[in-house]
VOBA-1610 file (N, C-alpha, C; in pm, whole numbers, padded with zeros to 5 digits, always signed):
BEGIN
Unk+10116+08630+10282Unk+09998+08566+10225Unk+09961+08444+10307Unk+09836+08421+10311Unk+09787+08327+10430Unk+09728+08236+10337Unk+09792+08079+10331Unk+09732+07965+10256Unk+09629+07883+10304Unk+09532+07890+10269Unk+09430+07805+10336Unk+09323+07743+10250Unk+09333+07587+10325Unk+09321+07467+10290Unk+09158+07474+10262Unk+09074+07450+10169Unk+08905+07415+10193Unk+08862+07356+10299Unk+08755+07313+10329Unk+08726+07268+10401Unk+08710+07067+10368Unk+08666+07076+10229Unk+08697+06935+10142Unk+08840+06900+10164Unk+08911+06979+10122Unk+09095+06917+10100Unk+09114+06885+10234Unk+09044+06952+10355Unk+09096+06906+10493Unk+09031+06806+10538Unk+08900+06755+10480Unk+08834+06625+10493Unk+08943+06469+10383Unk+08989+06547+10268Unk+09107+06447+10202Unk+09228+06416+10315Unk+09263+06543+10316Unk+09368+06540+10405Unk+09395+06449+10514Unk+09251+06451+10582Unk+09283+06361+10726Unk+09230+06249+10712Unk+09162+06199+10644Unk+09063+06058+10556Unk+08950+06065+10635Unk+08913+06198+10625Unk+08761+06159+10694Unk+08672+06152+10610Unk+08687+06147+10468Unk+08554+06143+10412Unk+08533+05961+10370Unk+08374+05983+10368Unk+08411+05834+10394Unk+08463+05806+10228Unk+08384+05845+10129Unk+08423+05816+10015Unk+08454+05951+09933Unk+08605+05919+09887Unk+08628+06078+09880Unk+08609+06117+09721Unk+08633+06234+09713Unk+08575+06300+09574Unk+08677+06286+09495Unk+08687+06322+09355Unk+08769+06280+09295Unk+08862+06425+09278Unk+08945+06386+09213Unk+09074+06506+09199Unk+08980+06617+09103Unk+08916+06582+08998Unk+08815+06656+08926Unk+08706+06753+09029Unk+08702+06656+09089Unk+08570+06724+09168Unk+08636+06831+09262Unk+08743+06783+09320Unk+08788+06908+09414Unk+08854+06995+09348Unk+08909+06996+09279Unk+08954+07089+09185Unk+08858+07166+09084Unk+08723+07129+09022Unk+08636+07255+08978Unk+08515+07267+09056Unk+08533+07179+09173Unk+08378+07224+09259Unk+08432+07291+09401Unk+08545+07249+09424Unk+08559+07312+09564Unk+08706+07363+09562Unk+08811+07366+09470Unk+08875+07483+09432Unk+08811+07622+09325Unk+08757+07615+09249Unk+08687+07713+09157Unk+08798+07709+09054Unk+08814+07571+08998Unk+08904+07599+08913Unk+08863+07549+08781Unk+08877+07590+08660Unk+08792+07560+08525Unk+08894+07432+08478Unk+08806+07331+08410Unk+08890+07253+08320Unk+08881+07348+08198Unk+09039+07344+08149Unk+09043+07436+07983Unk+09079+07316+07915Unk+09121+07207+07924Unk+09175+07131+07803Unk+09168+06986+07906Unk+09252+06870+07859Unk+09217+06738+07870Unk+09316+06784+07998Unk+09311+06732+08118Unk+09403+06745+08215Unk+09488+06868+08261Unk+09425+06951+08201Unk+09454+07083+08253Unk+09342+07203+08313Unk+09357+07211+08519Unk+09276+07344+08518Unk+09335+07461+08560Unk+09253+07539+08540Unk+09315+07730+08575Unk+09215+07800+08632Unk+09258+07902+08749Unk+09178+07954+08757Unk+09289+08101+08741Unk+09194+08240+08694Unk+09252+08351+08678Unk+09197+08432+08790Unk+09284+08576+08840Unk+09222+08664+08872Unk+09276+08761+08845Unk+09239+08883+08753Unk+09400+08977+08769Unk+09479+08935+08684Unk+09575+08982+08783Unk+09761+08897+08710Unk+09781+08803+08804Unk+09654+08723+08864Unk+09725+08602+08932Unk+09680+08508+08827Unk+09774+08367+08806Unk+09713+08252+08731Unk+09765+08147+08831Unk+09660+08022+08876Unk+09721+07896+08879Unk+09642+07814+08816Unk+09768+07677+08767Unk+09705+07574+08737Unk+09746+07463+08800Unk+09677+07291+08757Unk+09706+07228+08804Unk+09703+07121+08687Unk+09813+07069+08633Unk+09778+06958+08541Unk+09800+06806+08615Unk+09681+06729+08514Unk+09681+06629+08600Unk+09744+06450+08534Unk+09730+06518+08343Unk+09805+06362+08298Unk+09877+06456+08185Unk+09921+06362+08111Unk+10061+06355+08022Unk+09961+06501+07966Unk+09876+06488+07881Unk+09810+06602+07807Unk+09826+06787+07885Unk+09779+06734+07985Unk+09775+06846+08086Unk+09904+06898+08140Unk+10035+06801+08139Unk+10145+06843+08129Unk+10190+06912+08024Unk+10180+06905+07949Unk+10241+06922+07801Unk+10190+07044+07779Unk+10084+07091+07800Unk+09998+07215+07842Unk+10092+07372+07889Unk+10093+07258+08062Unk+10128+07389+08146Unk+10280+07356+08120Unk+10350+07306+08068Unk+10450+07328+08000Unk+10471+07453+07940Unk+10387+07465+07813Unk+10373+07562+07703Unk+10350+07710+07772Unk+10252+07714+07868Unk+10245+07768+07960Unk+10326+07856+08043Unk+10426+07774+08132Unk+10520+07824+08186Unk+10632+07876+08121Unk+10639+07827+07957Unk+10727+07879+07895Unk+10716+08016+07859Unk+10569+08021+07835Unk+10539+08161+07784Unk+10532+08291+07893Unk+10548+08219+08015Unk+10540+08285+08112Unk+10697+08349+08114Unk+10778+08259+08149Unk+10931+08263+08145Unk+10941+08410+08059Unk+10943+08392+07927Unk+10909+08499+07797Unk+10907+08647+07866Unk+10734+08619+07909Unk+10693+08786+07933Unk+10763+08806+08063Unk+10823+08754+08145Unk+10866+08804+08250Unk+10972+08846+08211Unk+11079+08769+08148Unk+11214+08814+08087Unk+11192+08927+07987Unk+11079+08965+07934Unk+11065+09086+07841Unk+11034+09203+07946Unk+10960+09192+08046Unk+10905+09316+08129Unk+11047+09342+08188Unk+11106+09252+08228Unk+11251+09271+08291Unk+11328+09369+08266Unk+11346+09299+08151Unk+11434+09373+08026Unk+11448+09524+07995Unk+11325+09554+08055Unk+11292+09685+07976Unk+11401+09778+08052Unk+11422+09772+08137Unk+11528+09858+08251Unk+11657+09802+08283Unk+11678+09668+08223Unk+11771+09572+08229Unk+11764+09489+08382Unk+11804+09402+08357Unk+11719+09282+08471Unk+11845+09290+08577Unk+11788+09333+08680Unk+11836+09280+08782Unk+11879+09165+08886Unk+11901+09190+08956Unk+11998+09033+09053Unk+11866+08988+09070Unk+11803+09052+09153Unk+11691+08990+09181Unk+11581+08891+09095Unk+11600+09018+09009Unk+11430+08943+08884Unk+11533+08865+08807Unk+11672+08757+08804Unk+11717+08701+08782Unk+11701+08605+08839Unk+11695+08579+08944Unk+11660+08497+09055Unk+11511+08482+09050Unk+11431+08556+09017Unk+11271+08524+08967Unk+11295+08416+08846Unk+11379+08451+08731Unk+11387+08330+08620Unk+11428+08230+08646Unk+11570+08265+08735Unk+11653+08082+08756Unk+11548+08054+08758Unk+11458+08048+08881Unk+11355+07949+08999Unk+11263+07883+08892Unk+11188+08007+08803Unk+11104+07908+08698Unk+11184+07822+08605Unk+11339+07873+08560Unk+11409+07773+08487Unk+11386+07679+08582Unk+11404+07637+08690Unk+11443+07510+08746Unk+11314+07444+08756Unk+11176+07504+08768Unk+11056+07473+08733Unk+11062+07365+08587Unk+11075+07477+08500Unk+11057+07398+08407Unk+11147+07314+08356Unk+11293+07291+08399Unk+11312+07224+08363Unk+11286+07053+08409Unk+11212+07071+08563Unk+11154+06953+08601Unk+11061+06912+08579Unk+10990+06980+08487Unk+10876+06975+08399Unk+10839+06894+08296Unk+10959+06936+08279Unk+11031+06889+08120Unk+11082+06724+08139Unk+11084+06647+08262Unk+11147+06527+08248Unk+11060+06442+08176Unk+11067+06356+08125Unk+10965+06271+08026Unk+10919+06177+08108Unk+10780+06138+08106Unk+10706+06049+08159Unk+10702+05910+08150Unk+10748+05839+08224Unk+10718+05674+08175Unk+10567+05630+08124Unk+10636+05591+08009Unk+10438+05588+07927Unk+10362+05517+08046Unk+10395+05442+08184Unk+10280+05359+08204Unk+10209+05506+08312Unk+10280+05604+08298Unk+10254+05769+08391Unk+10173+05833+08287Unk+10113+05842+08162Unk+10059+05921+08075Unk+09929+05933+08118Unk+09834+05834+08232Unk+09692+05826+08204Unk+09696+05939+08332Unk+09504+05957+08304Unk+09505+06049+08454Unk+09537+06064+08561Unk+09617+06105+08636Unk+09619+06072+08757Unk+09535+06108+08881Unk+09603+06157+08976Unk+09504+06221+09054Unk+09504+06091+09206Unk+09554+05962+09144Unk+09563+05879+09291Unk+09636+05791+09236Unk+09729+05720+09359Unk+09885+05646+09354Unk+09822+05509+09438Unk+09743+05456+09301Unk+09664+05309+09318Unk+09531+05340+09408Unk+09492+05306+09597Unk+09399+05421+09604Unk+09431+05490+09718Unk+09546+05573+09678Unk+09597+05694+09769Unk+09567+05775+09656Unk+09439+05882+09698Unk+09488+06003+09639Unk+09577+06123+09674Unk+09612+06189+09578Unk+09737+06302+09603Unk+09643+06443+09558Unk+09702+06463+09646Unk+09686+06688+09596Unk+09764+06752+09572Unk+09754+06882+09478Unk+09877+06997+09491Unk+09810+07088+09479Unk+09850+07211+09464Unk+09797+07331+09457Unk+09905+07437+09484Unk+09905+07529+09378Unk+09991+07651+09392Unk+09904+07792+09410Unk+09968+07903+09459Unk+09908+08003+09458Unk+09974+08117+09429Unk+09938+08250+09415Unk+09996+08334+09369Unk+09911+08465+09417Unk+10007+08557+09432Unk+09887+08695+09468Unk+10000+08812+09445Unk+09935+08927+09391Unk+10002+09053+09350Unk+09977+09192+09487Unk+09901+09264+09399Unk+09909+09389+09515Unk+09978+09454+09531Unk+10008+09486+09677Unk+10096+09596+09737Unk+10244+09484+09764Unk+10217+09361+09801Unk+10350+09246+09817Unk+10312+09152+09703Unk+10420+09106+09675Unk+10451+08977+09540Unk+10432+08843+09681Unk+10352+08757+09651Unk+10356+08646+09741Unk+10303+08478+09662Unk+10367+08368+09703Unk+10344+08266+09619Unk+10327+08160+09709Unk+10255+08027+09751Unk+10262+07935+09816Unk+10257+07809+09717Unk+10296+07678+09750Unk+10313+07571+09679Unk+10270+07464+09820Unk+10225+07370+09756Unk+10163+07266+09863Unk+10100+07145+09798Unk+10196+07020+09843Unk+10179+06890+09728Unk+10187+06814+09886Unk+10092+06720+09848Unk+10074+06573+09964Unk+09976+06432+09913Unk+09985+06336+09988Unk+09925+06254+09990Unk+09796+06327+10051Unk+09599+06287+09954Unk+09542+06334+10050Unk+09452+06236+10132Unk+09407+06092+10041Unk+09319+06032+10160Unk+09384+05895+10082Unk+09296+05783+10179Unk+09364+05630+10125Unk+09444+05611+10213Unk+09565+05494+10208Unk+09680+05404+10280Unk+09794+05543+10210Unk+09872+05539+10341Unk+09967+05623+10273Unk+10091+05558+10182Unk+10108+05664+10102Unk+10200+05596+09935Unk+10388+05683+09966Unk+10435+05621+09945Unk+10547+05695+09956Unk+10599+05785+09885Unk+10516+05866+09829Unk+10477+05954+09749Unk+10615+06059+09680Unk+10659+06113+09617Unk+10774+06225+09612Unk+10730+06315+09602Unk+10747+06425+09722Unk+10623+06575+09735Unk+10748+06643+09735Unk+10674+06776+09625Unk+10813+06883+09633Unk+10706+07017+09598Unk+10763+07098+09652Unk+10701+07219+09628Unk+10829+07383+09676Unk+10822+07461+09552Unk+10886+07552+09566Unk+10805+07713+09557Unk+10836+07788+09594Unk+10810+07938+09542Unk+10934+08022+09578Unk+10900+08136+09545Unk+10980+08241+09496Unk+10923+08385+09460Unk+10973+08454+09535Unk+10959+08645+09546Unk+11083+08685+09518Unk+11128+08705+09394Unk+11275+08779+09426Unk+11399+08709+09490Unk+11432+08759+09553Unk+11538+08675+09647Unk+11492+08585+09739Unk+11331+08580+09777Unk+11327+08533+09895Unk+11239+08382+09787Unk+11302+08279+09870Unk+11297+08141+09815Unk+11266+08047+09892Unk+11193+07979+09866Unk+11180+07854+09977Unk+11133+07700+09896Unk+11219+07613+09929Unk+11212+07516+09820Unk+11214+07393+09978Unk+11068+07281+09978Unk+11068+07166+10055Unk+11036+06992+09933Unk+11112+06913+10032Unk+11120+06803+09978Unk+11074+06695+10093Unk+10972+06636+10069Unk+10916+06517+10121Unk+10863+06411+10105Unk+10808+06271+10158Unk+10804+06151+10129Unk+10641+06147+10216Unk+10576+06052+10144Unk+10445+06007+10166Unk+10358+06115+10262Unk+10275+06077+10343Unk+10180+06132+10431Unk+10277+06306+10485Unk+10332+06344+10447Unk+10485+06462+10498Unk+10443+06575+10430Unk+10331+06664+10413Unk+10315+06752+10298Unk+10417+06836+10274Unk+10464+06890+10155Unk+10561+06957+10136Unk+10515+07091+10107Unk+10534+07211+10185Unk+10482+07346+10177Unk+10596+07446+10141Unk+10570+07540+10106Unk+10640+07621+10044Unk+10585+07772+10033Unk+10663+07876+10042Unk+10596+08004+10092Unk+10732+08114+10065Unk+10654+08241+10014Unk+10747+08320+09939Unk+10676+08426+09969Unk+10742+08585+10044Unk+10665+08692+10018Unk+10771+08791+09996Unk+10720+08920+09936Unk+10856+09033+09893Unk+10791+09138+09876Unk+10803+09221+09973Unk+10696+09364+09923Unk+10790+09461+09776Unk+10894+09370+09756Unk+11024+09473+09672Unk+11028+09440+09511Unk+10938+09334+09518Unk+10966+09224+09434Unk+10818+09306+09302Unk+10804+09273+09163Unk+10698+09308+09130Unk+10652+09104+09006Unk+10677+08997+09089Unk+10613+08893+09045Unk+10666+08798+09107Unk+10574+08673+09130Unk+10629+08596+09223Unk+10550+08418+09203Unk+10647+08313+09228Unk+10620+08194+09138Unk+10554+08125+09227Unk+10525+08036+09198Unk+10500+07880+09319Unk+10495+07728+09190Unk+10524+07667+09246Unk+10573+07495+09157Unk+10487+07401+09282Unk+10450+07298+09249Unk+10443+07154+09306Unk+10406+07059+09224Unk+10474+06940+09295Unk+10404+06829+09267Unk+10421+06720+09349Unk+10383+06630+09312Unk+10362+06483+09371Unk+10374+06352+09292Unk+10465+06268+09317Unk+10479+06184+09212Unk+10465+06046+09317Unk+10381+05943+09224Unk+10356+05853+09312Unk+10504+05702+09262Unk+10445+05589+09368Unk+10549+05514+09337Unk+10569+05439+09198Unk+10695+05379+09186Unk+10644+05351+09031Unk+10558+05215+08970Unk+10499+05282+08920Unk+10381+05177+08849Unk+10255+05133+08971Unk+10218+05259+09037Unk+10094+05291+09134Unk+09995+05391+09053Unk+10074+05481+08993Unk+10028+05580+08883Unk+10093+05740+08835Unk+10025+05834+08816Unk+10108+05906+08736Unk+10159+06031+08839Unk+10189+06150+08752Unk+10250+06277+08907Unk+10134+06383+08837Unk+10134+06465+08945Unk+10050+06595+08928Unk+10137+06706+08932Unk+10098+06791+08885Unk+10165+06971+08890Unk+10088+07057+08911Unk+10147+07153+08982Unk+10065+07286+08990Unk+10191+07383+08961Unk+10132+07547+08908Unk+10228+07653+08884Unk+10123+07740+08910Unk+10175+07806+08979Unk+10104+08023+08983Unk+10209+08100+08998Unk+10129+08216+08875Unk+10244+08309+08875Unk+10132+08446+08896Unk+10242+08526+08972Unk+10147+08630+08973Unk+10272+08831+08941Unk+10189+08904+08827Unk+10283+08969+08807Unk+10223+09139+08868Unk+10313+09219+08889Unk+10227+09351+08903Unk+10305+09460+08846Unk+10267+09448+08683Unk+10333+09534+08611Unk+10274+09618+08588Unk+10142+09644+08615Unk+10129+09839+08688Unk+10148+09935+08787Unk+10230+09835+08872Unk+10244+09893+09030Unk+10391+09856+08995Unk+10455+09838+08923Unk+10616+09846+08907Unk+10676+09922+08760Unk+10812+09950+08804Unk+10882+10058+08697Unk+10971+09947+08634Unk+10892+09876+08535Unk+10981+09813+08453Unk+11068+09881+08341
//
């Protein structure tokens, strides 16, 4: 699967815009992604989903979210009894969510989206088909750079790739498995403390008509 950046996120990215758009704006005007609730967007296609939450509300969200995800994957599993592999599909979202799950310092609850005026990006992806494939990708995107905590993971089955990085360093992440029938991606970005709050992204993508569950 080939990840590629807008043409906006690569104007964040390098600070060429002179005044840049807001996390809202690139996210439902130049990702195509819907706001569904207070700090939470999605876009669907298929059996692909990603989102991106952006404050305490929008966490709490794709929380609920990923849980329910966890669920139907461990039920489709099931049906044939779960293998090594699609075991290794759950750890990865367990470990998702359970970093999900860390509690926010109330002065982290408001919107985020920028770490004082560094803004941050993430974005996950997901795609089904003929291969299970997932990308994750969290950075600082325009402003003074923030020493940011960028992490981003995905996951196909066995094949895993989990990066950890600091400020201006984007952290990418990339997963493909033609064997595999669903496949994850995680990020985020957490800024310094008391600059402002962290962002998340999750896509999951499943292909439970093209597999013998």
């Amino acid at each position: 699967m080939l990840f590629r950046v807008s043409t906006l996120a690569l104007a964040l990215f390098s600070g060429a815009a002179m005044a840049a758009p807001s996390l809202d704006v690139v996210l439902t005007q130049n990702q195509g992604m819907t706001k569904v609730s207070d700090g939470l967007y999605a876009t669907k296609n298929g059996e692909d989903e990603s989102y991106v939450a952006t404050n305490q509300s929008g966490k709490d969200a794709l929380l609920v979210i990923m849980k329910q995800s966890r669920i139907t994957l461990e039920q489709a599993f099931a049906r044939n009894g779960i293998s090594r592999t699609e075991q290794l599909t759950l750890d990865q979202l367990d470990a998702s969510i359970a970093d999900l799950s860390i509690p926010s310092a109330k002065a982290q609850d408001q919107d985020a989206g920028s770490c004082g005026t560094t803004q941050i990006f993430t974005q996950a992806t997901s795609t089904g088909g003929t291969t299970s494939s997932a990308h994750a990708y969290a950075t600082n995107a325009s402003g003074p750079v923030a020493a940011t905590q960028n992490f981003a993971a995905a996951s196909a089955g066995i094949t895993i790739q989990q990066t950890n990085t600091v400020g201006a360093v984007p952290a990418s992440a990339a997963a493909s498995n033609p064997n595999v029938c669903a496949a994850t991606g995680y990020a985020k970005v957490g800024c310094p403390a008391g600059t402002g709050g962290s962002i998340y992204s999750y896509a999951v993508s499943t292909r439970f008509g093209a597999c013998s569950f």
